[in-house]
C-alpha positions, 0 to 999 in steps of 0.5 A: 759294311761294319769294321773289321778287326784282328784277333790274336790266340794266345798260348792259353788258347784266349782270344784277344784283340791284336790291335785297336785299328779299324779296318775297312776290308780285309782282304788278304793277310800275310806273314813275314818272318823277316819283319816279324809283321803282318801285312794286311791288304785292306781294300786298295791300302797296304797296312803293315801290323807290329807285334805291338799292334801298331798300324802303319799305312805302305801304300794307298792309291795303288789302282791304275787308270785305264788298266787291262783288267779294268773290270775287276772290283776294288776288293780284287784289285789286290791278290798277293802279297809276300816279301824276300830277305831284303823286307822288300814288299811285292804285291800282285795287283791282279786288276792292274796286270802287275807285281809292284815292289815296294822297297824297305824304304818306301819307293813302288816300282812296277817289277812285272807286268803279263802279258795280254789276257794274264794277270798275277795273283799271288806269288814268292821270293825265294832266298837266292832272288827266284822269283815265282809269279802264279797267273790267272787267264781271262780265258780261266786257266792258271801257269806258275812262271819262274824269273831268276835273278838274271831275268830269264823267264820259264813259263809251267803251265798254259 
């Protein structure tokens, strides 16, 4: 398909580029207040965006072989994405089953893999280190399931 780009409104309401990069597949796009960044999912790549509108590469090769949900295509291999107040990146990798973390420093650990038949699609950290994980089913039903920091797990929802 043709590039993608991103555009930015100003307060005059004009519309203008953000930043010159081309993008191959835009598939999911969020803010953080903490890295004043936009993350951007672009196909199977994580870019972080500045204010200035440099492109930084955090992550590529992030499909796993074999993986349970194997059939999903690339361009929904990678669902949610959102940070907490460390400027830790978490993504669910709804092909893979998984939230990963990639820490401030570079370094991709798995956090969370569901359980047979779920995958995550999205989720938050809140600010005392609550984390939320909504899920999807193969059987098409949704729960939302909550992990404190202590790592007890409560499950709303199917």
């Amino acid at each position: 398909g043709e590039d993608q780009f991103l555009h930015k409104q100003t307060s005059t309401g004009q519309n203008t580029l953000l930043t010159e990069h081309h993008f191959k597949d835009i598939r999911w796009i969020y803010f953080s207040k903490t890295d004043s960044a936009l993350f951007v999912v672009d196909h199977l790549k994580i870019k972080k965006v500045t204010t200035l509108g440099k492109v930084l590469v955090i992550a590529d090769n992030l499909k796993e072989a074999g993986a349970p949900f194997e059939g999903v295509a690339d361009r929904h291999y990678i669902f949610g994405i959102w940070t907490d107040k460390n400027k830790d990146l978490y993504l669910a990798l709804y092909g893979a089953s998984k939230v990963k973390k990639i820490s401030a420093n570079g370094i991709i650990t798995t956090v969370f893999e569901s359980q047979k038949g779920w995958s995550p699609c999205g989720g938050m950290m809140t600010t005392s280190g609550v984390l939320w994980i909504m899920e999807f089913s193969d059987k098409n039903t949704t729960r939302v399931r909550k992990i404190d920091p202590n790592g007890k797990h409560t499950v709303y929802g199917a």
